[in-house]
N, C-alpha and C positions, 0 to 999 in steps of 0.2 A: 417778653422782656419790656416791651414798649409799652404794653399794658400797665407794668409796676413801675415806668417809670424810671429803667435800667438803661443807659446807656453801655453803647456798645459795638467794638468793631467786627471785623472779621476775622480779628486775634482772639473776642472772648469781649470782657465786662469790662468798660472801662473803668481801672480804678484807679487810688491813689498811692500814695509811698506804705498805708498799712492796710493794702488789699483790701480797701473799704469803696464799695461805688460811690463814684463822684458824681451822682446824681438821686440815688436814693439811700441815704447813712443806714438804713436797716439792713443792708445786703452789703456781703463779703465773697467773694472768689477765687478762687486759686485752680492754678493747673490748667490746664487745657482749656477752664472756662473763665481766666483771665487772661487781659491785655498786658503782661506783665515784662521786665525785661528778661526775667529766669527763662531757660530754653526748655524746648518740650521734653524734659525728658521725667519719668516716674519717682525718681530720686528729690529730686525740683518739684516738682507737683503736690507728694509728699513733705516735706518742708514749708511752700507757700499754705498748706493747710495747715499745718502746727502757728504758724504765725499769725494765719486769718485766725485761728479758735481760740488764741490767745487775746486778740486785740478786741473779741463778738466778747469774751467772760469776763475782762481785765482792761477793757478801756483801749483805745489805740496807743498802744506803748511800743509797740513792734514792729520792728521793719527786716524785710528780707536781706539778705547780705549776702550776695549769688558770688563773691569771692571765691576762687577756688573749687568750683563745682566742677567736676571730669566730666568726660565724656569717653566712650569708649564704643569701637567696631568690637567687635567678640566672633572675630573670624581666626583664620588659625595662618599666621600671628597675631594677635590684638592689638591691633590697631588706639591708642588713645592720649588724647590732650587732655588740659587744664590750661588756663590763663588766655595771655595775648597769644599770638603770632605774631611771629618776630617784625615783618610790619607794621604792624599794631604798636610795639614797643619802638617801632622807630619812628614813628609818629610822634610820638608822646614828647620826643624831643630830648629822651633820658638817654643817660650813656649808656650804652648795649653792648654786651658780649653773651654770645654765642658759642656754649658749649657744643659742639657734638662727637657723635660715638659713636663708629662701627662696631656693634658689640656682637656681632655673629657669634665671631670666634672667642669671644667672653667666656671663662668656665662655664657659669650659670646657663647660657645656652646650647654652650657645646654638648652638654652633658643631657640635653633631649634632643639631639641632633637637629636643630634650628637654624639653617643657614641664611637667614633672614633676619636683622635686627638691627635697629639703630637708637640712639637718644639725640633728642636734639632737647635743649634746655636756656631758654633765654634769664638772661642773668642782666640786672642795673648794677653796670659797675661802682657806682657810687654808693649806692645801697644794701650789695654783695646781698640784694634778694632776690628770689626768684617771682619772673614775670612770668612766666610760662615755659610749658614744656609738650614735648610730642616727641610719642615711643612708638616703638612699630620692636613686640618680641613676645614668647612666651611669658605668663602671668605676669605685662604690662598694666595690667587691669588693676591690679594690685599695689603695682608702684608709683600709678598717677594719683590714688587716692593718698597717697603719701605724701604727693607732693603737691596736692591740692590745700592739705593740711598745712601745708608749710606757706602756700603763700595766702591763707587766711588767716595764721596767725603772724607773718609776718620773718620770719623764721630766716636766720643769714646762711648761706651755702656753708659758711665757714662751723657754723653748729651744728648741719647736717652732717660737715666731711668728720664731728666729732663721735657717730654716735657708731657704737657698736652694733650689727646687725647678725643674724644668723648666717651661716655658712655654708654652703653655697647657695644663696638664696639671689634674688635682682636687686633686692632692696641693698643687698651685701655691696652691689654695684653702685649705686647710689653717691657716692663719694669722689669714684671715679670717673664720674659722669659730669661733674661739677667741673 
């Protein structure tokens, strides 16, 4: 890398807001061999390449927008966030409320015997959006990516608690979570 002129930490390449080095404009990185603030995960890594290969054919027009990206343990229960921690959201200085949810006893898990399950979901009461969320249940996996959706588009709890879901599904939950 020092030979081309690459600068670069022990996170990867240093770059700048469109994963271009900010020390040799010929070179782009993403994933595991950028300095980037996307976390390591394959999902993210994927993405930061769509946006380098966009800005290398199409001029630096692009930028990452790690809004809403999940994360998940894929143990049995699964484990997974999106967003702040409710910390995080009380930092910010916003007005915070704090859904949570004993959902063991919930149909949707009773019904593969799960006695293990919660929602916790950070909500700006001003904004009535979601800041973040952390689930601990069967195909949790499933419903963080949902609500990851929701707060990269921006999406109010009260349009969520609108939407019809399949039955008995978690997403079905979803409303009552809020």
């Amino acid at each position: 890398l020092a030979a081309a002129g690459i600068d670069a930490t022990d996170a990867g390449v240093s770059v700048n807001t469109h994963l271009q080095s900010v020390s040799n404009p010929a070179v782009y990185a993403a994933g595991d061999a950028a300095d980037t603030d996307g976390a390591p995960l394959t999902p993210v890594a994927v993405f930061e390449g769509k946006v380098a290969a966009s800005n290398m054919l199409e001029g630096n027009h692009a930028e990452p927008d790690y809004r809403g990206v999940p994360s998940v343990v894929f143990t049995i229960p699964e484990l997974a966030r999106v967003g702040m921690l409710e910390a995080e959201a009380r930092e910010t200085g916003e007005n915070v409320r704090v859904a949570y949810s004993a959902t063991a006893d919930w149909y949707s898990n009773f019904r593969v015997g799960e006695t293990c399950a919660a929602a916790k979901i950070i909500i700006d009461e001003d904004t009535d959006k979601i800041l973040g969320a952390h689930l601990l249940g069967p195909d949790y996996a499933e419903l963080i990516n949902f609500l990851g959706l929701a707060i990269k588009l921006g999406l109010k709890t009260g349009d969520l608690k609108k939407m019809t879901a399949s039955y008995p599904s978690v997403v079905s939950d979803l409303g009552s979570m809020l």
